[in-house]
N, C-alpha and C positions, 0 to 999 in steps of 0.2 A: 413357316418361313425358315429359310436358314440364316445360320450364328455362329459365331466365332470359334473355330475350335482350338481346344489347347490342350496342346500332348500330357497324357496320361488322367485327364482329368471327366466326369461325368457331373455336370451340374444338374441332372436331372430333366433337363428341359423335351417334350416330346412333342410335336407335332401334331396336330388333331386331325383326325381324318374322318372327315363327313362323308357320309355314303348317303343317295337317296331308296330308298324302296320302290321299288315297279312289280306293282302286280300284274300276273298275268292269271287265267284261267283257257288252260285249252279244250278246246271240244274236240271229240274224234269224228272222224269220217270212214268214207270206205269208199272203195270203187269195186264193185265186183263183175264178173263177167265169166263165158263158157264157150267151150269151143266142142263142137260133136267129134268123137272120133273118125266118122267119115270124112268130116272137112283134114284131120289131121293124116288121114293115108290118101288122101285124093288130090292133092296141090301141087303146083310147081315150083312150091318153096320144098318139098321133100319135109327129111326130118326137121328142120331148119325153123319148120312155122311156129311153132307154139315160140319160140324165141323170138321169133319177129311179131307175134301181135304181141308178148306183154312186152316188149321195147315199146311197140305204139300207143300200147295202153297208159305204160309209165311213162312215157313223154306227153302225151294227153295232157294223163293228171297234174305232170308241173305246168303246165300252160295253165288249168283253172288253179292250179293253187297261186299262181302270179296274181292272178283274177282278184283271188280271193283275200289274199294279202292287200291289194290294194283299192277295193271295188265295196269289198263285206258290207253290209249294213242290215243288223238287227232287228231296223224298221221294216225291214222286208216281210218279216212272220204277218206284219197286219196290213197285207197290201189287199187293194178291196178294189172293184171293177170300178170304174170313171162312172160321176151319174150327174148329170150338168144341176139336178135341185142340190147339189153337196156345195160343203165351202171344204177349199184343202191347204193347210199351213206350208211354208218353203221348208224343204225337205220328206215329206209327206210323198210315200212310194203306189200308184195305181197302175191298172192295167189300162188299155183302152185298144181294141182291134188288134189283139193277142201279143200286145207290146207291153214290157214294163219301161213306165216312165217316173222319174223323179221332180216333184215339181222345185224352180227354181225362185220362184214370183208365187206369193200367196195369192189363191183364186179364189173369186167367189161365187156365187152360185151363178149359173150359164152354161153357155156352149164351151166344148173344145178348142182353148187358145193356144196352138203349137209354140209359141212366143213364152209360154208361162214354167216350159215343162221339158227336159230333155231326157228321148231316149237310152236307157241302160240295159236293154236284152229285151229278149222273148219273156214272154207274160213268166213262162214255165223257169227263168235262171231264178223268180222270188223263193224258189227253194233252198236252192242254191245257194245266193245272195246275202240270205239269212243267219248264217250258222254263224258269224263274228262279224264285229265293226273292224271295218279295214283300216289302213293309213290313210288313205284321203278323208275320212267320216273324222277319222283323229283330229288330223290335222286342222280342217274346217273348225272344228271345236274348240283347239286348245292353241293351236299354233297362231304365225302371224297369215293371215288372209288381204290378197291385193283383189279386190273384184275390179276387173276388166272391162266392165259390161259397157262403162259409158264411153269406150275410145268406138271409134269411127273404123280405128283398120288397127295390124298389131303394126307397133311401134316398138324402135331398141330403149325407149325411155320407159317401156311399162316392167324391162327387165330392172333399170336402173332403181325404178319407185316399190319392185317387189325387196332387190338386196336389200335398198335403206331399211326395209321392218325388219332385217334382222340383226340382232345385235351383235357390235364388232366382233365379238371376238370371236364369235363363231367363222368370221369370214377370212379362216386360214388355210387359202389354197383346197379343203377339201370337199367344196360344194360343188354340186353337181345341178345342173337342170333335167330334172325328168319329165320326156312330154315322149308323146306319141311319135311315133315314126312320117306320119304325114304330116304334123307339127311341123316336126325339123324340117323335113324338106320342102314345106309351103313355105317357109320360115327364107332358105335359100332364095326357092324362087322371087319371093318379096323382094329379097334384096337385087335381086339381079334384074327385076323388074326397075325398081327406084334409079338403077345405075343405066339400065338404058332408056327411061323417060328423063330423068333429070340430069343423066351425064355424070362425072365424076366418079371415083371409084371408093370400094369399100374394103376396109383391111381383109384378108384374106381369113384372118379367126376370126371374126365377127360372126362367117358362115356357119361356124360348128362352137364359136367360144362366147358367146352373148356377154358383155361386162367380164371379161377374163375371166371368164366359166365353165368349163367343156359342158356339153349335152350328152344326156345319155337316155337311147331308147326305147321306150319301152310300150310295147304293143298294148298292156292290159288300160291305158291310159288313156281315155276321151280326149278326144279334139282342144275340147275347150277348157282344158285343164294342163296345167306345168306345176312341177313339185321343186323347190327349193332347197335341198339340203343335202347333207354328207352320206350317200347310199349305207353306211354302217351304222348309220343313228337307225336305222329299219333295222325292226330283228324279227324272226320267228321263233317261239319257244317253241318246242316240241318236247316233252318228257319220256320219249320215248321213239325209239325209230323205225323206220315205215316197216309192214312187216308183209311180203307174201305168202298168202296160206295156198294150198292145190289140193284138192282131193278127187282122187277117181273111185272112191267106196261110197258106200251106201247106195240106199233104192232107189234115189232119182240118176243117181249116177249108171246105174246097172240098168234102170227099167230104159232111160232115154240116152244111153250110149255115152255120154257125154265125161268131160271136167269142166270141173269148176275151179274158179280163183277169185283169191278176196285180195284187194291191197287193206292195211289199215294204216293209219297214223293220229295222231292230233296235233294240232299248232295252235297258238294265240298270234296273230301280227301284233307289235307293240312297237312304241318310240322311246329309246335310253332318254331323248333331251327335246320334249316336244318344245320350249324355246327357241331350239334348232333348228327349225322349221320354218317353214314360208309354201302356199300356194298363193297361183293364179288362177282367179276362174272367169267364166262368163268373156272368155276371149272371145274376139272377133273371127270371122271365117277368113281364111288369106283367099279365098275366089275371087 
């Protein structure tokens, strides 16, 4: 705290400065890929191509690493094909008709209850999916969690009952609601549906500022999920920066014409202040 100062004098007094520790551990990745030299003299991109596929390659890779930062889950390594004599715990990752799905409602042994389980990719992203626990996986765990499941439609009071779990003082102008791009604009239309069945009108930030909030979109984000907090409490560590390798030698290169390219990197997603946090899950559909 601060104290009274007085000219030319040092009473010794110092301030304490508590710091928390955040582990991280990053896993590396890679994306690699090859282009034949005949694609590379034969296009109407000219000399030009090999720059425009790694542009697309590296704009790819940050679209899954968004994924990844916010989707990861660990429990992916033991995802195991659907078999109706099984019982499966909420959170428990299966396949079923080349689908990965996450159960949301503990099952037990029976048929397929689409009601119990929400889709998260092709059977084949549990690879994917795998390599770190994301910020939602976090957050579910550590943070404040509003389940959604039992409102009827989405309402602006399940914004209002998600803020109250977080504590004040985190609510200094810089939270943000993160949901999905169809979110927000179901979200719109909700209201503008309510304004022409019951009449009267709705403040104009309501649309884009739920609880004096701005919204912010983000594709890698399920329907039925919205994230609560300050975009800068999200970090990725990386110990290292992304690195393009290219080689046109060696015998596979020389026998099949070709290059090759590797990206590499590693990252951990982590949260500075998981207290800072708030999701919503188990929303309602706005159909």
């Amino acid at each position: 705290m601060c104290i009274r100062d007085s000219e030319n004098t040092d009473d010794g007094y110092r301030a304490g400065v508590n710091t928390n520790v955040i582990e991280y551990a990053c896993k590396a990745v890679r994306l690699p890929w090859e282009i034949t030299e005949e694609t590379l003299r034969e296009n109407i991109e000219g000399q030009q191509l090999e720059a425009v596929i790694t542009n697309l390659m590296t704009t790819q890779l940050g679209v899954d690493l968004e994924d990844l930062y916010l989707n990861g889950d660990e429990k992916a390594s033991q995802v195991k094909e659907f078999n109706s004599s099984d019982t499966f715990a909420i959170g428990d990752i299966v396949t079923n008709n080349k689908k990965l799905y996450k159960f949301i409602k503990a099952h037990t042994a029976g048929a397929w209850n689409a009601s119990e389980a929400i889709e998260i990719g092709a059977a084949a992203d549990a690879d994917f999916l795998k390599l770190n626990d994301g910020w939602i996986k976090q957050i579910n765990g550590g943070g404040h969690v509003y389940d959604a499941s039992s409102e009827n439609s989405m309402k602006l009071d399940i914004f209002y009952k998600t803020l109250q779990k977080l504590p004040n003082k985190y609510n200094n102008g810089k939270l943000r609601w993160l949901m999905s791009p169809k979110r927000a604009q179901e979200w719109e239309l909700y209201l503008m549906n309510q304004v022409i069945g019951k009449g009267g009108a709705v403040p104009e930030n309501v649309y884009t500022q739920p609880v004096h909030i701005p919204t912010v979109s983000c594709p890698s984000i399920s329907d039925d999920k919205i994230i609560l907090t300050d975009p800068k409490n999200l970090v990725v560590v990386n110990t290292y920066g992304m690195k393009i390798r290219k080689t046109t030698e060696g015998k596979e290169a020389i026998m099949q014409d070709k290059r090759f390219y590797v990206c590499h990197l590693d990252y951990d997603p982590i949260i500075e202040e998981l207290d800072a946090t708030a999701i919503i899950t188990g929303l309602p559909s706005l159909d």
